[in-house]
N, C-alpha and C positions, 0 to 999 in steps of 0.2 A: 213062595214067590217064584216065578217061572225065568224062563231066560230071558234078557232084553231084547228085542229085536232092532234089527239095522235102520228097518223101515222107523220104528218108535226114537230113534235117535237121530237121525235125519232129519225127520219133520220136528224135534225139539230143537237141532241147530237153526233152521229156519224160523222155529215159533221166536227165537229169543235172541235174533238174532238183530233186532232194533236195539237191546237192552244190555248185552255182552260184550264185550271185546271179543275180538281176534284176535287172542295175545300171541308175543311173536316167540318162535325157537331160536334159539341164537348159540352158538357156539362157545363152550368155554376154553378161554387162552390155556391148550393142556400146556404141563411138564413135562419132562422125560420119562417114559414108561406109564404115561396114564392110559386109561382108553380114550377114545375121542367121545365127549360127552356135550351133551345139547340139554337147553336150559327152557322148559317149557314155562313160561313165565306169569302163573294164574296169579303172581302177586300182583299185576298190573289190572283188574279189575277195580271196577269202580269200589267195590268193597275191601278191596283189598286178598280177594280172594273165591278160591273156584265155586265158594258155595253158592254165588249170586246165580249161577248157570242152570241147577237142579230147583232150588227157590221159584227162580223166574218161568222155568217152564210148570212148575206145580203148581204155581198160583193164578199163570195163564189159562190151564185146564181145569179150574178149582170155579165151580157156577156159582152166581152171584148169590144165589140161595144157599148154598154151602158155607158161605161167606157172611150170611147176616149175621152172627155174633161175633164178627171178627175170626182170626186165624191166630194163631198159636204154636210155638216150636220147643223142642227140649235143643239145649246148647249150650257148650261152651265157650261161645262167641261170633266164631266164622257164619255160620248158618243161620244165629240167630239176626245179623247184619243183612245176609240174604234174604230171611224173611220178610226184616222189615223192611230193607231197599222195595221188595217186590210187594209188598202191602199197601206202604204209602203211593204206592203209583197205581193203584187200584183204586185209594183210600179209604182203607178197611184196618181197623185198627187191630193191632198186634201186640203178643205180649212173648213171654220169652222166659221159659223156666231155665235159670242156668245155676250149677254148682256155687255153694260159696267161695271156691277159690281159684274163682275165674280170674284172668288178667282186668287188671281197673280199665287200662287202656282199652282192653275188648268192652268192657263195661258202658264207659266215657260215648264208643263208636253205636253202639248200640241205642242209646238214649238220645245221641243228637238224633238219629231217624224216626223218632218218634214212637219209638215202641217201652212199653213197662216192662221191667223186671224184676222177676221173681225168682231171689237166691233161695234155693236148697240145699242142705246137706248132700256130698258129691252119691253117698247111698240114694240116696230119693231121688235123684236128678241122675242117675242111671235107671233108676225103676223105668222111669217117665218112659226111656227109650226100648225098656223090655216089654211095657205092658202098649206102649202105642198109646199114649195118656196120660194126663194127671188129675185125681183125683179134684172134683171143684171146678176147674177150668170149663168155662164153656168157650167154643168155636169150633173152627176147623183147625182140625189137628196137621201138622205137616211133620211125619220123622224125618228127621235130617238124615238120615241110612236109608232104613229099610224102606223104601218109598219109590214103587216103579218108575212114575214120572221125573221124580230127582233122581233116580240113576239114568235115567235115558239123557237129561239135562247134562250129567256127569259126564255121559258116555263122547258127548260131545268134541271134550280136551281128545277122545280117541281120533275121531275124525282127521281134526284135524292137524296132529301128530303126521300120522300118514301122509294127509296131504304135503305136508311139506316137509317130509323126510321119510321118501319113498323105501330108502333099502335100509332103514333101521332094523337094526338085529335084538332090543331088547330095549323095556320102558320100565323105569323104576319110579313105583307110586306111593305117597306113604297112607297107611294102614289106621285109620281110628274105628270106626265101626265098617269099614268094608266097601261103603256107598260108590267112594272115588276111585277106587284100585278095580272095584266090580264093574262100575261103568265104563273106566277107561279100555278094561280086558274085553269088556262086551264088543267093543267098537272095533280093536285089533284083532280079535280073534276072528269075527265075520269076514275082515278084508284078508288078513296078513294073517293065516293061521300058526304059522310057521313063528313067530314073531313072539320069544315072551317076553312076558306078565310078570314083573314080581314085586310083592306088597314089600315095604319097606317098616321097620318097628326099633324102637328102641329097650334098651338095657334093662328100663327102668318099669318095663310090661310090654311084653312080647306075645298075648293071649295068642295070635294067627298061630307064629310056630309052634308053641304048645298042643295048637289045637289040630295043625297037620302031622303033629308026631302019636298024636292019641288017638288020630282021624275019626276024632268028635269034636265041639263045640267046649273050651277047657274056658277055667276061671284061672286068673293066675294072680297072685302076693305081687298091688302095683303101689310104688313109691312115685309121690308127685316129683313133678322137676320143671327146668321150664320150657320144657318137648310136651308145651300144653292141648296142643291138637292130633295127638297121635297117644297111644298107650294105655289103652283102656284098660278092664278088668276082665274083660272076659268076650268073646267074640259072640254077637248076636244070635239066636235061633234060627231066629229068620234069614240071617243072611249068611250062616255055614254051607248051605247048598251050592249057590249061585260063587260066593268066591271060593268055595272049596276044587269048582269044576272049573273056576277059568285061572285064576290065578299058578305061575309057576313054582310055588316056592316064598318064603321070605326072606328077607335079608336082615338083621339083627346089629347095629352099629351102637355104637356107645357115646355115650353124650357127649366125654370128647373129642370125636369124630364129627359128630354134629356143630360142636365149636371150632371145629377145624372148618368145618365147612361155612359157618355163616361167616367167618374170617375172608374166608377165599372167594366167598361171592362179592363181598364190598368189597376187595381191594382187586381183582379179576375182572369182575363182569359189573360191578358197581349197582350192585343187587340186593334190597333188603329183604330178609326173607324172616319167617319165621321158623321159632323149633322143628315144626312135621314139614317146613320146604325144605331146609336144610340137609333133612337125614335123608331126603332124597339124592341128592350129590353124594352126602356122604357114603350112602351106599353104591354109589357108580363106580366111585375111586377109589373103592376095595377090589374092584375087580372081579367079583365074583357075577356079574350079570352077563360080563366078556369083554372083548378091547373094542365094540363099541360098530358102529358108532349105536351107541344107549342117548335116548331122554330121559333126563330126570325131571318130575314136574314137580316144580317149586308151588305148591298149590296155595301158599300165602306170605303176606309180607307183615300182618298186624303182632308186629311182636312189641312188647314192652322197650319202651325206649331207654332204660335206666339198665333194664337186663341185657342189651344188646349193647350200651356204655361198657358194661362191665365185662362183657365178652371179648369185646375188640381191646380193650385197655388192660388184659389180663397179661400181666410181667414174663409167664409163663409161657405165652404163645409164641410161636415162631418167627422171628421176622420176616419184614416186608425183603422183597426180592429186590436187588439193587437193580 
């Protein structure tokens, strides 16, 4: 897969641009000694998240003939939401291969829009996304990654980053197969070369760093958690080239880092996020991307409501600031 161009992102801000928010940057209330950090906010999409962006523009360039047996997505939830938001408004029926141990809640979001799904073993429902397919399925296929048109859709959050935070010094994205960090670096890089890029990953599967320290494409030993949108097993073929050239670097935070963080967004910025928006902050407030001023994009809010009970209710956590 080749580089995204500015022009191919552009015209997908404007293809989908009836159909997306223009979600806002917003400041978060720092502490003493934080960097100054900006909250890009894709959890306010109608789905709940940024997959509706790269969806909506694949399936506006997807021919109606392409389309006769319906359309189709491998997913863990976000994307598969995407597909169908942008299916049902074609009205092409959709279905949705996703892991058996997806969130119910993603599950619940999935089927009110009308789409089937079809649990797999999390092995086979990785395949789908290695081989671009699933065995049996017919329609059009849409990979939630490796798919020009959904990174150019992606690349969009780049745009307009920039626009409205011209002298940002560094953008922290988090990392599941590449799609959103690749399209977000595609957009900053053409404008703001100067400006990085860093994929964000957790503890629990870190394939990106593995695979910039062995500078190939690594599989890495991944432990589920509920940082359910980020932490794959192994970084895509297809898409080593493309984030291996734009991306700075990863940043590697730990889940409770990440519970620090979904902590500080509701009671700061009054923010629900989920596990992969989270370790985006979490990775600001390390410090390691610089004192800022950094965006971190919170690319979703559909977190299990009983898991994000028990995060905030944890005896453990730090208190609230008087």
């Amino acid at each position: 897969m080749g580089p995204i161009t500015l022009e191919a992102m552009r015209e997908a801000h404007a293809r989908i641009a009836s159909v997306v928010r223009r979600t806002p940057l917003l400041p978060l209330p720092p502490e003493p000694g934080e960097p100054a950090v900006y909250l890009k906010l894709e959890s306010l999409q109608p789905i709940g998240s940024f997959k509706l962006r790269g969806a909506a523009n694949a399936l506006a360039l997807a021919s109606d003939e392409a389309l006769g047996h319906g359309v189709y997505t491998g997913s863990a939830g976000n994307m598969a939401q995407g597909v169908a938001w942008a299916a049902r408004s074609r009205g092409v029926p959709c279905r949705v291969v996703v892991p058996d141990s997806a969130p119910s809640a993603k599950l619940r979001a999935i089927e009110r829009l009308g789409a089937e799904v079809v649990p797999v073993p999390y092995e086979t429902w990785w395949a789908v996304l290695e081989r671009h397919g699933h065995p049996g399925e017919r329609g059009h296929f849409i990979h939630p990654v490796a798919d020009p048109d959904v990174i150019a859709g992606n690349g969009t959050v780049g745009l307009e980053l920039l626009a409205d935070l011209p002298d940002i010094q560094a953008v922290l994205v988090p990392f599941g197969g590449g799609g959103l960090a690749s399209g977000v670096a595609s957009a900053v890089k053409a404008l703001r070369p100067g400006v990085r890029v860093f994929a964000v990953e957790v503890e629990t599967a870190a394939p990106f760093r593995a695979s910039l320290d062995a500078g190939r494409p690594m599989s890495v030993q991944r432990r589920p958690s509920f940082v359910d949108g980020i932490g794959g097993s192994s970084v895509l073929e297809a898409m080593w080239p493309l984030a291996s050239s734009l991306l700075d670097g990863s940043i590697v935070v730990t889940l409770e880092q990440v519970k620090q963080a979904l902590r500080r967004l509701v009671r700061d910025a009054r923010v629900v996020a989920e596990g992969a928006g989270a370790a985006a902050l979490a990775a600001a407030l390390t410090g390691e991307a610089g004192r800022g001023p950094v965006a971190a994009v919170i690319s979703g809010g559909n977190i299990d409501p009983d898991v994000l009970a028990d995060i905030l209710s944890d005896p453990r956590a730090p208190g609230e600031r008087s």
